[in-house]
C-alpha positions as CSV (number, residue, x, y, z in Angstrom):
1,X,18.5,1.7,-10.4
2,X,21.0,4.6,-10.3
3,X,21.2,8.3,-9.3
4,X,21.8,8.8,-12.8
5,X,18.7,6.9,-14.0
6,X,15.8,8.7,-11.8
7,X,17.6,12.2,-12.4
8,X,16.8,10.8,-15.9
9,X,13.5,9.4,-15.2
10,X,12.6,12.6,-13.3
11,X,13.2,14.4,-16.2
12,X,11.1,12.8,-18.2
13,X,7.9,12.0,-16.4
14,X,6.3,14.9,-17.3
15,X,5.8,13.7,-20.9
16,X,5.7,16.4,-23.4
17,X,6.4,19.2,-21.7
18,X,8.7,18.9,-18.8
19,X,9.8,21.1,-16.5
20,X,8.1,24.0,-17.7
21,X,4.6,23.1,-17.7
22,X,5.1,21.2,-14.2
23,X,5.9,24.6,-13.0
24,X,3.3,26.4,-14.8
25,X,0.5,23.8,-13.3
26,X,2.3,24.3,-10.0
27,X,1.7,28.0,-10.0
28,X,-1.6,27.6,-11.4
29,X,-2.5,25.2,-8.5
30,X,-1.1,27.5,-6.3
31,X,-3.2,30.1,-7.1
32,X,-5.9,28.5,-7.3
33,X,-5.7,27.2,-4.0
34,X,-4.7,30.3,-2.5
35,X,-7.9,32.2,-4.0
36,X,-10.2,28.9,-2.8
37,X,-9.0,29.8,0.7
38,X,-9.3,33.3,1.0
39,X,-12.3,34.1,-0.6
40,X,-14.2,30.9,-2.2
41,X,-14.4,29.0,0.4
42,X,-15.5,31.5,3.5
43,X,-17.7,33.1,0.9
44,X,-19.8,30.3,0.1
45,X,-19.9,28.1,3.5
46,X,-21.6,28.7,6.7
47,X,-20.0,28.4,10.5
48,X,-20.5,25.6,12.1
49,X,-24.2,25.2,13.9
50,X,-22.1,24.1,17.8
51,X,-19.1,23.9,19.2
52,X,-18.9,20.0,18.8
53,X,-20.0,20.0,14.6
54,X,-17.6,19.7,11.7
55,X,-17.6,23.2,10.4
56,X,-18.9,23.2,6.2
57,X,-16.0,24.6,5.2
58,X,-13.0,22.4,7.4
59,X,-13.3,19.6,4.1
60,X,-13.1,22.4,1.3
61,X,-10.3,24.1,3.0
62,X,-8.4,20.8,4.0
63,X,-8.2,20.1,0.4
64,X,-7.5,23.5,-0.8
65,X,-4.9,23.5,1.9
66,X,-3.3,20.0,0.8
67,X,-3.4,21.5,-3.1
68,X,-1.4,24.2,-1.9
69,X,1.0,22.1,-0.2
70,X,1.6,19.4,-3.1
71,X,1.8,22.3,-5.5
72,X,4.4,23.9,-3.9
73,X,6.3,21.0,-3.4
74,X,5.9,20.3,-7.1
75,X,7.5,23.7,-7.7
76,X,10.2,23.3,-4.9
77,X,10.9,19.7,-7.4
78,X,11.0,21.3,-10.8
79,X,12.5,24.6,-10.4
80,X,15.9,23.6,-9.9
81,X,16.2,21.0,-12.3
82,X,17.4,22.1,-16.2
83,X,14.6,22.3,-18.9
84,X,14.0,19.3,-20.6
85,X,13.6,19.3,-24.3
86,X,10.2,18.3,-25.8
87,X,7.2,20.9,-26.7
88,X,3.5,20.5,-27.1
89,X,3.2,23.8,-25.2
90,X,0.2,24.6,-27.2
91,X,-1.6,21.6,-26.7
92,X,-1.2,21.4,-22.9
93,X,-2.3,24.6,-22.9
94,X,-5.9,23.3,-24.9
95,X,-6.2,20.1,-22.7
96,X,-5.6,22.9,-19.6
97,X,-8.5,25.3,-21.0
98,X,-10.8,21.9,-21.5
99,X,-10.3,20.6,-17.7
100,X,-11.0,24.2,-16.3
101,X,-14.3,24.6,-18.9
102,X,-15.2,20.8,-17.5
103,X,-14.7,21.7,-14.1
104,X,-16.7,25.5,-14.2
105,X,-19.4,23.1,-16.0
106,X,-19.7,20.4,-13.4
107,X,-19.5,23.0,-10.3
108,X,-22.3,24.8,-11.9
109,X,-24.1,21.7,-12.7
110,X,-23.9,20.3,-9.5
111,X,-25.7,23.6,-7.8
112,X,-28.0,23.5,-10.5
113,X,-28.8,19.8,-11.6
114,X,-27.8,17.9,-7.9
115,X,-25.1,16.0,-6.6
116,X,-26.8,12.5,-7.6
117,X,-27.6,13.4,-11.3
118,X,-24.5,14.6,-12.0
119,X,-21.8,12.6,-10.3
120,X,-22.5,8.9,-11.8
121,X,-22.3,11.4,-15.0
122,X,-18.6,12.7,-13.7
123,X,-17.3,9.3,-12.8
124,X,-18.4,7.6,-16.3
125,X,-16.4,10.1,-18.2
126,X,-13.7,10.2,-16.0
127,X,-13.1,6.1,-16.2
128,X,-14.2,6.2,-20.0
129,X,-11.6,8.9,-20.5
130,X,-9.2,7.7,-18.4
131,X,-9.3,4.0,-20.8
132,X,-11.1,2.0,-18.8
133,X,-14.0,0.1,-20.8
134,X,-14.8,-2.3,-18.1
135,X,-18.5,-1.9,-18.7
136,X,-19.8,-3.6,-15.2
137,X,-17.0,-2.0,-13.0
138,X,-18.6,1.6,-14.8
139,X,-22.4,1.2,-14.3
140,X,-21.3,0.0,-10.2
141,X,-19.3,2.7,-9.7
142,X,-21.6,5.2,-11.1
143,X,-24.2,3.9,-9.4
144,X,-22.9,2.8,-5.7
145,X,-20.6,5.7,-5.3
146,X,-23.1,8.7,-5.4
147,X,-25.2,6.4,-3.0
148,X,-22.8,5.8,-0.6
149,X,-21.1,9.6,-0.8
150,X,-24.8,11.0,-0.1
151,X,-25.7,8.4,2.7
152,X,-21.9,9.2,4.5
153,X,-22.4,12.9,3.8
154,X,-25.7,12.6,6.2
155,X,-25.0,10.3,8.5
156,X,-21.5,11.6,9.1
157,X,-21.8,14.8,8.3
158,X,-26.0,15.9,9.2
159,X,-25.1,17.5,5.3
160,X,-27.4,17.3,2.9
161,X,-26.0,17.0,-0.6
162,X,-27.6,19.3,-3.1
């Protein structure tokens, strides 16, 4: 492969839209993250009971904190390179509103509902969504993840998943 053909290939991996909505999600991300870390995160997490414990908040703001990082690399990528053609502005935009509605739904239903109810629900529709229809690999995911995630969280952690 050639210079030529990933400037070419970078172009187009974005599908549809390109350049533009790479940097819109980057900014997006960005924000995001940035409002995670300053208020979401200290806001909804407790210190750490001793010295020697993991504080509640390190995992939350380790992610939020890797998010802000890849995003702005994404935008340090894309904002130099010229606008690809292509559109479907409109319906990046809907499949955008969806994921955010999904994800305000599952945050809410995890305080509300548990972390074991709702996360072999999560991981079904994410690998149904996502094309896979492997029907054994589905029900041992959905059920051996949570189980495993919950018994880690405690033993690990002392952190009792809600």
């Amino acid at each position: 492969m050639t210079d030529a053909d990933d400037a070419a290939e970078d172009a187009n991996d974005a599908g549809a839209g390109g350049r533009g909505v790479d940097i819109a999600a980057g900014l997006c991300l960005a924000a995001l993250s940035v409002f995670a870390l300053v208020w979401l995160i200290p806001t909804h997490t407790q210190p750490a009971d001793s010295q020697f414990d993991v504080a509640p908040g390190f995992f939350p703001n380790l992610a939020a904190g890797a998010v802000l990082l890849l995003s702005g690399l994404l935008l340090l990528r894309r904002w130099g390179q010229a606008p690809s053609g292509g559109g479907g502005g409109f319906r990046i935009v809907l499949e955008l509103a969806v994921w955010c509605a999904l994800g305000v739904a599952v945050m809410l239903a995890l305080s509300h509902i548990g972390f074991l109810v709702m996360a072999p629900v999560v991981i079904a529709g994410a690998m149904l969504f996502s094309g896979n229809r492997n029907w054994w690999l589905i029900a041992a995911m959905t059920i051996i993840f949570p189980l495993v995630v919950k018994w880690a969280a405690w033993f690990i952690f002392t952190v009792d998943l809600p």
